[in-house]
TIMI-2910 file (N, C-alpha, C, CB; in pm, 1 decimal, decimal comma, always signed):
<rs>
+----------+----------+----------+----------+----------+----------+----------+----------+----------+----------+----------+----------+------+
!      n_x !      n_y !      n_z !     ca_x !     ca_y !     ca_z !      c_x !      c_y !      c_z !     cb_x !     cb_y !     cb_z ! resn !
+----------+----------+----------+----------+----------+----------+----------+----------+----------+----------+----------+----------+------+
!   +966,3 !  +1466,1 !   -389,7 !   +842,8 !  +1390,9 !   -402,1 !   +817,6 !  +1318,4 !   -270,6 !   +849,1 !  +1291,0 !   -521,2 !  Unk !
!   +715,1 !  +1344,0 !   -221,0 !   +639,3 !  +1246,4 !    -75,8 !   +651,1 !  +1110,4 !   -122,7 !   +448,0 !  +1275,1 !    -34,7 !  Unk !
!   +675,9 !  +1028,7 !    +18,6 !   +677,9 !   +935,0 !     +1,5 !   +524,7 !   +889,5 !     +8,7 !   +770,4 !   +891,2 !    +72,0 !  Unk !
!   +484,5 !   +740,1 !    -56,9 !   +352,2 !   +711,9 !     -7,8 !   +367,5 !   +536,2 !    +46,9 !   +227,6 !   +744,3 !   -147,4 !  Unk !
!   +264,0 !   +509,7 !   +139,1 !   +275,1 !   +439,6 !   +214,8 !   +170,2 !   +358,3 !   +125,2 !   +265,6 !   +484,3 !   +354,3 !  Unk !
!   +232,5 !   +211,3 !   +155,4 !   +184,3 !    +60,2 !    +62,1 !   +231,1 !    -22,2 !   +135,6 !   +241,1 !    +23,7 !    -94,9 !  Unk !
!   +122,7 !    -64,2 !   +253,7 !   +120,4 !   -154,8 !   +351,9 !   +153,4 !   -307,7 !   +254,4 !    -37,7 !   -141,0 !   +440,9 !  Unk !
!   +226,0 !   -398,1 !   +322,4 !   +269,7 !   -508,0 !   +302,6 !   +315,0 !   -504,6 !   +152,3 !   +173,3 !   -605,4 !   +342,6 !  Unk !
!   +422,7 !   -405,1 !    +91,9 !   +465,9 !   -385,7 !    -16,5 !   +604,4 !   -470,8 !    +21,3 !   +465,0 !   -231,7 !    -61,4 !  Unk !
!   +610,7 !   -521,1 !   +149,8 !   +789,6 !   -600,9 !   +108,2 !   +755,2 !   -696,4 !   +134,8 !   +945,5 !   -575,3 !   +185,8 !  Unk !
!   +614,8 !   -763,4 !   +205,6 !   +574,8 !   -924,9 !   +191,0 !   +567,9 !   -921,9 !    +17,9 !   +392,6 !   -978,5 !   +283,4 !  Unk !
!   +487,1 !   -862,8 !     -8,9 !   +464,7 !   -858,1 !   -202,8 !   +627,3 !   -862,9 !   -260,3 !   +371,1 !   -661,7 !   -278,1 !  Unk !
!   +707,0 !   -796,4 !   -241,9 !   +856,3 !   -819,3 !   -327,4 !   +879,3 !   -944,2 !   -265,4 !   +999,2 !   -699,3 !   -303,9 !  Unk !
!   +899,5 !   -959,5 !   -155,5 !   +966,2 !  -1109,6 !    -88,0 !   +879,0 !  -1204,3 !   -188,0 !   +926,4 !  -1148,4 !   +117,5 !  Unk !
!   +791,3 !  -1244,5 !   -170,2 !   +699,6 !  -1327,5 !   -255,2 !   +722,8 !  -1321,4 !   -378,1 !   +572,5 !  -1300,7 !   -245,0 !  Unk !
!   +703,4 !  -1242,7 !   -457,6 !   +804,8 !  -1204,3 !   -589,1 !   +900,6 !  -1262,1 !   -618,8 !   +861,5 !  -1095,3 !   -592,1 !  Unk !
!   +977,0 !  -1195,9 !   -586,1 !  +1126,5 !  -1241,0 !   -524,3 !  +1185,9 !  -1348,7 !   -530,5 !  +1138,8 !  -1235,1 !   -407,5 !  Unk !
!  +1097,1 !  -1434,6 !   -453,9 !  +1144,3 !  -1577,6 !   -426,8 !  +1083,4 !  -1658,5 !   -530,8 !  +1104,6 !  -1634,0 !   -282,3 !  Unk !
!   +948,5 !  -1615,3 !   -571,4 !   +917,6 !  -1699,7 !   -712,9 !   +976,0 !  -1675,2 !   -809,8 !   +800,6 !  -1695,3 !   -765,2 !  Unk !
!  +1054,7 !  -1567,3 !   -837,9 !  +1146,3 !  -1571,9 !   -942,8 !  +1323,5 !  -1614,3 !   -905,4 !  +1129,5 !  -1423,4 !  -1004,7 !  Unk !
!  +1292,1 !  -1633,3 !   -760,4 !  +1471,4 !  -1750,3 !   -790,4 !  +1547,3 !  -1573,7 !   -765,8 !  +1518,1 !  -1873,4 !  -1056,9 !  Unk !
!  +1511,7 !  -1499,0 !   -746,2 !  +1620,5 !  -1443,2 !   -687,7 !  +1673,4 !  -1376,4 !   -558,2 !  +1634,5 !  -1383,5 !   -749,6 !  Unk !
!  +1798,4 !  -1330,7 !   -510,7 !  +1829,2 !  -1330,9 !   -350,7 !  +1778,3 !  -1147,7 !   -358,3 !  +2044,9 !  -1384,2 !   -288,6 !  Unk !
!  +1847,7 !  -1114,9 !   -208,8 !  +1797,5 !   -991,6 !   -198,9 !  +1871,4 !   -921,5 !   -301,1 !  +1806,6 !   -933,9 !    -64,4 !  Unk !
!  +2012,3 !   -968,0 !   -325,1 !  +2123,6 !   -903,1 !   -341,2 !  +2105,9 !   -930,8 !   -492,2 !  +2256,1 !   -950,8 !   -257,4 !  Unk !
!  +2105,4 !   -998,1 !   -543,0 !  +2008,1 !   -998,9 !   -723,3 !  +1930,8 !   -924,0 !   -733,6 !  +1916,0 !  -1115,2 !   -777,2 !  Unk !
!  +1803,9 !   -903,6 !   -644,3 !  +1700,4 !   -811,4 !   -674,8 !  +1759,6 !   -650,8 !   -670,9 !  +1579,0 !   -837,6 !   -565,6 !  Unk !
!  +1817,7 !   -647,9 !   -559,5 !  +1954,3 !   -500,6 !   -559,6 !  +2007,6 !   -499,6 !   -662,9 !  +2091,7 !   -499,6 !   -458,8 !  Unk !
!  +2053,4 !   -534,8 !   -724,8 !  +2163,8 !   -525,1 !   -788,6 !  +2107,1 !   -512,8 !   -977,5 !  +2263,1 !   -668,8 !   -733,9 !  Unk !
!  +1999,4 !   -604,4 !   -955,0 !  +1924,2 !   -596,6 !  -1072,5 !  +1821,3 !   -439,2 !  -1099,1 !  +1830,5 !   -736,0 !  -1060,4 !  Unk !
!  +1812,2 !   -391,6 !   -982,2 !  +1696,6 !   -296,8 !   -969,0 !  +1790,0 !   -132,2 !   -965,1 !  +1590,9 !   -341,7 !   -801,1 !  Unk !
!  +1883,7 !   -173,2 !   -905,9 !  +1954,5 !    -46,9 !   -886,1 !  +1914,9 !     -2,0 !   -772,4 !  +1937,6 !    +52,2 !   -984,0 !  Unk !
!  +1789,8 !    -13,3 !   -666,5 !  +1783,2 !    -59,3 !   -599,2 !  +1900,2 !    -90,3 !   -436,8 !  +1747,6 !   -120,8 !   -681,2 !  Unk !
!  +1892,3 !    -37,5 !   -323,0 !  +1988,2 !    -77,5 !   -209,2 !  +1984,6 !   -183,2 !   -154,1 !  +1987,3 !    -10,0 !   -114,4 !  Unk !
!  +2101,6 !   -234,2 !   -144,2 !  +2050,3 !   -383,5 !    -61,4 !  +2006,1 !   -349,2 !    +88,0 !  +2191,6 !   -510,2 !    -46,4 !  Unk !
!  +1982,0 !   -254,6 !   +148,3 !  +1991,8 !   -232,2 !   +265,3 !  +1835,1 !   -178,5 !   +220,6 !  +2124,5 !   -144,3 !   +332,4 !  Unk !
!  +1785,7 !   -131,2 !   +158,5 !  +1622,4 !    -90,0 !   +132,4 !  +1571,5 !   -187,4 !   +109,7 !  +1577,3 !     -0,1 !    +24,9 !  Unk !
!  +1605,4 !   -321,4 !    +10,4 !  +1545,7 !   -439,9 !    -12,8 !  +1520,7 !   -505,3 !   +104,2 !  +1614,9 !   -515,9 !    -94,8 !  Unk !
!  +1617,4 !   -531,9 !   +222,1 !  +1603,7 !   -582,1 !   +320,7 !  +1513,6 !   -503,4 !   +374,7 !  +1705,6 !   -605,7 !   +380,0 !  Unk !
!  +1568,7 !   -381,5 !   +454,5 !  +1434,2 !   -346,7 !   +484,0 !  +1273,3 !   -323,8 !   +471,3 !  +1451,4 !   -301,8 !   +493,0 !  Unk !
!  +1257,8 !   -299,7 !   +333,1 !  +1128,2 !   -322,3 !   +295,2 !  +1033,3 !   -475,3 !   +302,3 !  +1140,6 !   -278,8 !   +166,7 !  Unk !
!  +1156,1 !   -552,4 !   +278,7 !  +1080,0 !   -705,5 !   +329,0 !  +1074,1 !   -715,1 !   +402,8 !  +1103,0 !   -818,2 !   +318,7 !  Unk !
!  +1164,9 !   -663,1 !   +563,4 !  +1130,1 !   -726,8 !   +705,8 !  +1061,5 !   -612,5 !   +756,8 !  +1261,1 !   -778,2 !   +807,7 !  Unk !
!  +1009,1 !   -491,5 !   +679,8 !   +901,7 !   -441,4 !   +726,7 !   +943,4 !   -319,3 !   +799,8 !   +830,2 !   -536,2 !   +802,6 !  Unk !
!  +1045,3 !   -290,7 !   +840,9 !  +1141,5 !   -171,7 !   +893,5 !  +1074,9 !    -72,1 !   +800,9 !  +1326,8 !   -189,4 !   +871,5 !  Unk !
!  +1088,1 !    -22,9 !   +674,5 !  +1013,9 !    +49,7 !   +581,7 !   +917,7 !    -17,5 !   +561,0 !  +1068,7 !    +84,2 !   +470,6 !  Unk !
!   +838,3 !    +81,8 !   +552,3 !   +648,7 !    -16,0 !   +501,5 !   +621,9 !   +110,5 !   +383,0 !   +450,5 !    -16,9 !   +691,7 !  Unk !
!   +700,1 !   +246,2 !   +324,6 !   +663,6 !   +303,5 !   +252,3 !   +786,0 !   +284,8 !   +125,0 !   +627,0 !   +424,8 !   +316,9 !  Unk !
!   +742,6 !   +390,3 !    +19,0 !   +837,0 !   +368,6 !    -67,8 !   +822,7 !   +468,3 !   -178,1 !   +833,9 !   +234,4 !   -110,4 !  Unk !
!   +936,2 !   +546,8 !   -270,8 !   +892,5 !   +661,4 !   -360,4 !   +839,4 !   +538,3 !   -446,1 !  +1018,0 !   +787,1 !   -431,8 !  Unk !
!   +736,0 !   +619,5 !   -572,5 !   +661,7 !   +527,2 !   -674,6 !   +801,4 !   +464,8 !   -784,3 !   +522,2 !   +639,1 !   -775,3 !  Unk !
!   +907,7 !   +547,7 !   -819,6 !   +989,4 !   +521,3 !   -887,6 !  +1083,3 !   +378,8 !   -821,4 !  +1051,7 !   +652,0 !   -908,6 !  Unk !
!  +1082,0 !   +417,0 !   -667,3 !  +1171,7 !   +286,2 !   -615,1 !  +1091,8 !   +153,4 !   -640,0 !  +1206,4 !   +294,9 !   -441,8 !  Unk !
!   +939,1 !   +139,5 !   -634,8 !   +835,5 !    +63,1 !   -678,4 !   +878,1 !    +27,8 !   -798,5 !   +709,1 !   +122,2 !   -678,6 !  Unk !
!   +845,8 !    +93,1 !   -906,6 !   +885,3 !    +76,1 !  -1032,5 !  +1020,8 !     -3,8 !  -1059,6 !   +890,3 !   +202,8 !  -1084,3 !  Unk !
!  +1126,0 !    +75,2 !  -1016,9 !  +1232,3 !    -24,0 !  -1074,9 !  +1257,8 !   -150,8 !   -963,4 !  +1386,2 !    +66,1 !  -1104,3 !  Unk !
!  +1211,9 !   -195,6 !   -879,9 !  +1178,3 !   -298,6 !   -829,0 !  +1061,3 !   -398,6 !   -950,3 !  +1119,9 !   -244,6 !   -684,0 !  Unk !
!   +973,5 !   -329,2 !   -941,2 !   +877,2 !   -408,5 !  -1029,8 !   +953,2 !   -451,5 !  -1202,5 !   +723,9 !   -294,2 !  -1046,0 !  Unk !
!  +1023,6 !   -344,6 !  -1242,8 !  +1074,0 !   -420,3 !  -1375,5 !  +1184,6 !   -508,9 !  -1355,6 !  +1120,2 !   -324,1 !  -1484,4 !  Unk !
!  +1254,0 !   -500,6 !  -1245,6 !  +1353,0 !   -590,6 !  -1219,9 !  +1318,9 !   -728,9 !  -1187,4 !  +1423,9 !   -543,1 !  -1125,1 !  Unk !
!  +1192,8 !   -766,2 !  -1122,4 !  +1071,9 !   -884,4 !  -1111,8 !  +1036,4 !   -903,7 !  -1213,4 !   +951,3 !   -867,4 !  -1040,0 !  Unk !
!  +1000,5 !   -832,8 !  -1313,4 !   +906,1 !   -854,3 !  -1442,5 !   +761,8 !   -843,5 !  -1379,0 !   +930,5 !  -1015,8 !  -1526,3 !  Unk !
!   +720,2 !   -784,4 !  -1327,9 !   +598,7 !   -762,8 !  -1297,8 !   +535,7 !   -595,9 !  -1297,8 !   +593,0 !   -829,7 !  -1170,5 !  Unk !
!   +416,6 !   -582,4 !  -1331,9 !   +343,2 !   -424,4 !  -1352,3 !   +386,0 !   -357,2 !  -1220,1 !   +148,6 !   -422,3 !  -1367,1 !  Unk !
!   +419,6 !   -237,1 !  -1206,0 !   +396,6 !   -182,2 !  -1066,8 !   +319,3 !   -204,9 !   -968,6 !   +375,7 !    -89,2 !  -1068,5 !  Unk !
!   +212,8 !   -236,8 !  -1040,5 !    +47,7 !   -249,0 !   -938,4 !    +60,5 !   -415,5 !   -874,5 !   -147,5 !   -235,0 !  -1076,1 !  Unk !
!   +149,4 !   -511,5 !   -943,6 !   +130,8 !   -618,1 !   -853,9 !   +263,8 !   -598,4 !   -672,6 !   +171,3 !   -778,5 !   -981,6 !  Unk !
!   +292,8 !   -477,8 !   -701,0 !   +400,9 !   -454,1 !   -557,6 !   +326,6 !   -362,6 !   -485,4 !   +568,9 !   -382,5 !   -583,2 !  Unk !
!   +207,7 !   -278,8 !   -537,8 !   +134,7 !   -135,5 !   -468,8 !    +40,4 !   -228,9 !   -438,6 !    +81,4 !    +21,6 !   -564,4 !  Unk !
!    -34,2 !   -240,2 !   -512,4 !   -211,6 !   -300,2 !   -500,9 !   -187,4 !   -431,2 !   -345,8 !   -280,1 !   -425,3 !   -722,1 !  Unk !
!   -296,7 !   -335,9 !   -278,4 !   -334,9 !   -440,1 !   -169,7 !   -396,4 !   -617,9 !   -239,8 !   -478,7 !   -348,5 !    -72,3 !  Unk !
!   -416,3 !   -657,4 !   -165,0 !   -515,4 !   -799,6 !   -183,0 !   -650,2 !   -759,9 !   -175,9 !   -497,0 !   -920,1 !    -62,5 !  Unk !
!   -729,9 !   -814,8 !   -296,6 !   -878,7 !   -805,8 !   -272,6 !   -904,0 !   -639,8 !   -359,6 !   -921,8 !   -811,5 !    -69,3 !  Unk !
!   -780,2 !   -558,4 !   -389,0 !   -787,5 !   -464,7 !   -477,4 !   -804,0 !   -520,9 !   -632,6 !   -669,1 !   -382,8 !   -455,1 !  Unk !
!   -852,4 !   -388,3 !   -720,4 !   -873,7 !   -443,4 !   -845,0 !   -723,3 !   -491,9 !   -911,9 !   -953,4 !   -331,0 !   -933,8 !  Unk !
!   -625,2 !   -593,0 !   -939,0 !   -571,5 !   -651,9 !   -974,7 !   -549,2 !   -767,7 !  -1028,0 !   -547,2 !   -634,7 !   -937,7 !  Unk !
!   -466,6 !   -838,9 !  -1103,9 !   -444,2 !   -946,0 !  -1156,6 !   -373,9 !  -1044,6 !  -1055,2 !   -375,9 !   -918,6 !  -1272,3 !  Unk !
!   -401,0 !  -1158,1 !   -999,7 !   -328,1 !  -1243,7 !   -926,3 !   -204,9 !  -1309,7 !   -984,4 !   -410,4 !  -1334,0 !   -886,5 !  Unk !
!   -114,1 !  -1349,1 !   -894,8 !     +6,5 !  -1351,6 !   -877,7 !    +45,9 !  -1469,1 !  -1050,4 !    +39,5 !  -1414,8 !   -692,7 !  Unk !
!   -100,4 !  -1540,8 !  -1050,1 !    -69,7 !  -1671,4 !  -1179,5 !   -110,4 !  -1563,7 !  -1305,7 !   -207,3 !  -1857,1 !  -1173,0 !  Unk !
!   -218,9 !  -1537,8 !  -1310,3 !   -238,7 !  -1446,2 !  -1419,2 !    -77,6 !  -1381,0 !  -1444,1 !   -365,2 !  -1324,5 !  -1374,0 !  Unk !
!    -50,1 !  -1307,0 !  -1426,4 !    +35,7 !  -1169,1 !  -1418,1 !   +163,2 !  -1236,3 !  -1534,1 !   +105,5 !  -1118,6 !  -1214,7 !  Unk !
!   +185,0 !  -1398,9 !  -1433,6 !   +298,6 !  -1459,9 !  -1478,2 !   +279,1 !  -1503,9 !  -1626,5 !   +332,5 !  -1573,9 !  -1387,3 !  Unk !
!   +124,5 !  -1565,5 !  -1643,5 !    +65,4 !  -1607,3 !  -1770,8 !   +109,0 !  -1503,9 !  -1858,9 !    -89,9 !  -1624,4 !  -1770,4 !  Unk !
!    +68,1 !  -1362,5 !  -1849,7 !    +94,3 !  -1298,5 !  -1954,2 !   +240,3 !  -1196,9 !  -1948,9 !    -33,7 !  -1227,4 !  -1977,6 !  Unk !
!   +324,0 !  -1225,6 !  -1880,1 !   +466,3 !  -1200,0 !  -1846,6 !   +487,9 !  -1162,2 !  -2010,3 !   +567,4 !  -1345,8 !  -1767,2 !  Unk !
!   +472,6 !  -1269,7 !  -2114,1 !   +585,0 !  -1273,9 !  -2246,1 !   +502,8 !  -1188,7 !  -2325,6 !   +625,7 !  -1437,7 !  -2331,9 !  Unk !
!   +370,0 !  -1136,7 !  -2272,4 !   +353,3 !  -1082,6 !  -2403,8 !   +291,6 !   -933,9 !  -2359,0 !   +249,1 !  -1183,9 !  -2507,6 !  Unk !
!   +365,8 !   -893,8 !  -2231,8 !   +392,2 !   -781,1 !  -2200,0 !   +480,9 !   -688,9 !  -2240,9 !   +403,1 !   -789,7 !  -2115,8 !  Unk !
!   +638,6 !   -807,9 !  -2242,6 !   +728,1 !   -762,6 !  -2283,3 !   +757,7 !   -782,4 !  -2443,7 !   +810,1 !   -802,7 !  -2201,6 !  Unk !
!   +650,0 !   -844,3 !  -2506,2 !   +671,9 !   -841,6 !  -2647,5 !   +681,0 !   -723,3 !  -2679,9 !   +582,4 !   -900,6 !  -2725,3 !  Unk !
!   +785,8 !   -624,0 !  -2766,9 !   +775,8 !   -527,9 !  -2782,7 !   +664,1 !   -496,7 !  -2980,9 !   +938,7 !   -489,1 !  -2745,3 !  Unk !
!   +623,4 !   -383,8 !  -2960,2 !   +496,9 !   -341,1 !  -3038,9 !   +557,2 !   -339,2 !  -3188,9 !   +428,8 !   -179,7 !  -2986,1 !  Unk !
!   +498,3 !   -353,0 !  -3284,9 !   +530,6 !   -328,3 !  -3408,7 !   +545,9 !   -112,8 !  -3411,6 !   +385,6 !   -420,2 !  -3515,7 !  Unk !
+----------+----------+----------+----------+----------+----------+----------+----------+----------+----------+----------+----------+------+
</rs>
């Protein structure tokens, strides 16, 4: 699978990241995830990423995929929204 490119996708995890209180090496470790890709994707060394490495980054945050892909000013939910409805994302369905 091609990789696809998602400019400022490791400012978005860093930011993440740090609002949820965890280090790189939590977010690794939680994500399955490399600590050596986490770093790099935040200091920008990688600026791309497979959609699946997205993904389990994003459930390891608790956040949709689209708040780590989606540019700023794209159709998305901001960073307070997202958190607002965090619990009843993961409410699971009858």
């Amino acid at each position: 699978m091609p990789e696809e490119s998602h400019p400022d996708i490791g400012a978005r995890i860093k930011e993440v990241r740090k609002r949820r209180g965890f280090t790189q090496r939590e977010l690794a470790e939680a994500s399955g995830v490399s600590l050596s890709l986490v770093r790099k994707l935040e200091q920008g060394e990688k600026t791309d990423t497979r959609m699946e490495t997205a993904r389990r980054l994003a459930v390891a945050l608790h956040v949709p995929t689209t708040a780590l892909l989606v540019q700023d000013g794209e159709d998305a939910a901001d960073a307070a929204t997202l958190d607002h409805w965090d619990g009843a994302r993961r409410t699971p369905s009858a």
